[in-house]
N, C-alpha and C positions, 0 to 999 in steps of 0.2 A: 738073185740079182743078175741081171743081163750085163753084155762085157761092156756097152756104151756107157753104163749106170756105175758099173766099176771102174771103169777108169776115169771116171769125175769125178768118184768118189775116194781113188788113188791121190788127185791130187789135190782133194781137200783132207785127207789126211796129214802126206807130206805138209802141208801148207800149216796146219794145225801142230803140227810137230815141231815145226821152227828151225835153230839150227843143228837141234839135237838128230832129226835124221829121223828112218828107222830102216830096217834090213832089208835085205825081202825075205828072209824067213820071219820076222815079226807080221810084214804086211801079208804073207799068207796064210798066216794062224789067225789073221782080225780077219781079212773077207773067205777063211773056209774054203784055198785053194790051194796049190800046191805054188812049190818056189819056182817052179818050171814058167807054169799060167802067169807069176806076178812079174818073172822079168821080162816076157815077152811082151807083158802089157806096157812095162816102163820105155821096155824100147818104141814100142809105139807111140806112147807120146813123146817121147824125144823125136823120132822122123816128124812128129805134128808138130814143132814148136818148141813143146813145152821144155822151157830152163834147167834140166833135172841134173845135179851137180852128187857124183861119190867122192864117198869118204875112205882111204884105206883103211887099215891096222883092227885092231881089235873092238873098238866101238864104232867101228866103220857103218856106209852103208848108203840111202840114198838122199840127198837135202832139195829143197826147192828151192832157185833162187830167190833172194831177197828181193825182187823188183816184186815178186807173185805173193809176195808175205805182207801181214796186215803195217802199217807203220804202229809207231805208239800210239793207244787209245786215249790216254789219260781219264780210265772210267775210276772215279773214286773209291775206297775201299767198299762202301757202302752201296755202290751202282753196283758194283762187280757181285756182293753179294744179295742185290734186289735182284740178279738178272739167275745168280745160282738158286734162289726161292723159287723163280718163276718156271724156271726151266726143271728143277724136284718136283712141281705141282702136275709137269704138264710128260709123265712116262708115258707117253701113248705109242704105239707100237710100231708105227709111221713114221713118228720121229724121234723116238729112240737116238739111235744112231746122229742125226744130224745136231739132236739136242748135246751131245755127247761133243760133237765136233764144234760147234759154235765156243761153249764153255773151254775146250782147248784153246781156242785161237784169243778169249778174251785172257787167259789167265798166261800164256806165251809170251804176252805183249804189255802186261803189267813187269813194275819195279818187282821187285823185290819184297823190299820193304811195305809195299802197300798189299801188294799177295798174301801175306802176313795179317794182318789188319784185316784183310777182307774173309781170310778164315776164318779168323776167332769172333768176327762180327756172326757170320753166317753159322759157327758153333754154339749161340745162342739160341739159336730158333731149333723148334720142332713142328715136323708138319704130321698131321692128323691125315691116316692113310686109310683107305676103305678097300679091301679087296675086290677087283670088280673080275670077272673072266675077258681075258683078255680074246679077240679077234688071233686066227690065224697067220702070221707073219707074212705067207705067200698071197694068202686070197686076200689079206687088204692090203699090200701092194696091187694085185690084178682091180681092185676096186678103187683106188686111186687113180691109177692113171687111167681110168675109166671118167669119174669125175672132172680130174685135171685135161682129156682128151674131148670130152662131151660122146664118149661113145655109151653103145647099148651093150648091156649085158643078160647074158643067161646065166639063174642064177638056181641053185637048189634050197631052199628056206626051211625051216623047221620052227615053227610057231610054236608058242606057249606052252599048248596042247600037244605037243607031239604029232600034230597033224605036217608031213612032209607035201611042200608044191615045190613046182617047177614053172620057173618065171622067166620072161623078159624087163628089165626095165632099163628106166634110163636116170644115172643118179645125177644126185645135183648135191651134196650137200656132207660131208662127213661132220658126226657130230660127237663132237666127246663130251662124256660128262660124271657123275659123282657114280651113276649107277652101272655106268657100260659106255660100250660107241656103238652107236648107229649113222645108216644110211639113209637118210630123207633121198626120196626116187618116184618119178613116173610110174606105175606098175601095168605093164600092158594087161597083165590079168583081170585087175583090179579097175582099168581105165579112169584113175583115180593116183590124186599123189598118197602115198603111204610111209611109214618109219619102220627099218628094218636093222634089228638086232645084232653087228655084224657080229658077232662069236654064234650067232644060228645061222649064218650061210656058210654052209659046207661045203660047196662048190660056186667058182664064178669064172666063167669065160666071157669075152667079147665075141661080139657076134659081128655080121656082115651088114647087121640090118640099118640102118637110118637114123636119128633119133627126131622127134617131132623137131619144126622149127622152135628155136629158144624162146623164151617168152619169160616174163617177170615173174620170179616165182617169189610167193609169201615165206617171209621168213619160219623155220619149222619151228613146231611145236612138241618137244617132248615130255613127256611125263609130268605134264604143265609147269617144265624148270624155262626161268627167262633165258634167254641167251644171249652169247656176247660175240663181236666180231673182231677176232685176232687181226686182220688186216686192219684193223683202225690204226695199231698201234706202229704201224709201216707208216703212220703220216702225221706224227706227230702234231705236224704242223696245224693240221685241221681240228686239235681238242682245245675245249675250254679248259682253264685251270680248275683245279678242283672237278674235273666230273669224271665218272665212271666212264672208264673205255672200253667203248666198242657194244654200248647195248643196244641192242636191236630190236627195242621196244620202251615206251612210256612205263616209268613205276609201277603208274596203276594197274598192270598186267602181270605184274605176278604173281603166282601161284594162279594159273587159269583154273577154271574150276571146269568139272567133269558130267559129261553125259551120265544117265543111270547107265549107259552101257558100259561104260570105263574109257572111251574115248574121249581125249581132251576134243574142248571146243577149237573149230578154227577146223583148218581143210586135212590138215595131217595128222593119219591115222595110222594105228598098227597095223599090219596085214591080217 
């Protein structure tokens, strides 16, 4: 984690913390720095702004003010735990951490009494887990903000086969799903969009290069599973009652059926 990424994520900590606080020896055991790096960073956002209030004595340490903290949410017992279902379903390694901080800040901000209530609601349920191998911590942060930036990367891949290339592309798409994540991308090699395994890229820089003008890309196809689109649910406002959010395809497409190659139908292919 870069130090501009850390210190946002400093005070979406504090922020998630509430009025409880926490050290800066706590806050340097969570981002894996020393107490030296974290109060220098604290003082940095104090000369920027930011409202950062200590605590003396023995549970002492650093608080954010209240203006920078959530007001009451009033999510019901039962929201609070549709949103801790949602966010067990979705450990992806990208958002790990942030899923971690969100669930802070909604459960900071509930009673008591209804925090209560939303555990033992959410003590009922079990989720059905699939071990998938998880992607690199570092290379799909460098492959995010590739996505998130529209840049081009070089990438080193490891197919199937054990056959190793070396790529340019330009991604467009992180995909999570039951079996693994992948990258749906441009492949300069390939001059072709393709779908890339990210726990088989071993390596990924950004490069210097360009990437094509943008252009409307077909929503991808992997391993002929539908797919859905988590920003739907950023706009409430735009679903009908009762319908599945965020799919990114008519019913009649699921389960796409397959080439005798093993490629799904449609434009996106494995490498």
């Amino acid at each position: 984690m870069n130090r501009i990424d850390r210190l946002y994520a400093l005070v979406e900590e504090l922020r998630a913390a509430g009025s409880r606080g926490r050290t800066a020896r706590q806050l340097a055991g969570h981002f894996e720095v020393s107490v030296r790096t974290v109060e220098r960073d604290l003082s940095a956002l104090g000369q920027a702004g930011v409202p950062l209030a200590t605590k003396q004595g023995r549970t002492g340490g650093y608080t954010l003010d209240r203006s920078m903290s959530l007001p009451p949410l009033n999510f019901t017992p039962r929201e609070a735990a549709a949103v801790a279902v949602a966010l067990s379903r979705s450990e992806h390694v990208l958002f790990t951490r942030d899923a971690r901080s969100a669930m802070q800040k909604i459960v900071a901000a509930m009673p008591a009494r209804a925090l209560e209530e939303a555990r033992a609601t959410a003590e009922k349920v079990r989720l059905l887990v699939q071990p998938v191998p998880d992607p690199d911590a570092e290379i799909a942060e460098i492959i995010w903000r590739a996505v998130r930036g529209n840049q081009v990367l070089r990438i080193r891949y490891t197919d199937v086969g054990g056959v190793e290339t070396e790529r340019e592309i330009e991604p467009l798409h992180v995909v999570v799903g039951p079996n693994g994540s992948y990258l749906t991308a441009w492949c300069h090699l390939r001059r072709d969009d393709r779908v890339f395994r990210m726990d088989r890229i071993t390596q990924a820089a950004p490069t210097p290069s360009l990437p094509r003008p943008r252009r409307v890309a077909a929503e991808p196809v992997v391993d002929g599973h539908q797919t859905k689109l988590p920003a739907s649910a950023l706009r409430p406002e735009d679903l009908l009652p009762n319908s599945d959010i965020g799919l990114s395809r008519d019913p009649e497409t699921v389960g796409v059926s397959r080439h005798p190659t093993g490629d799904p139908q449609g434009r996106r292919r494995h490498p």
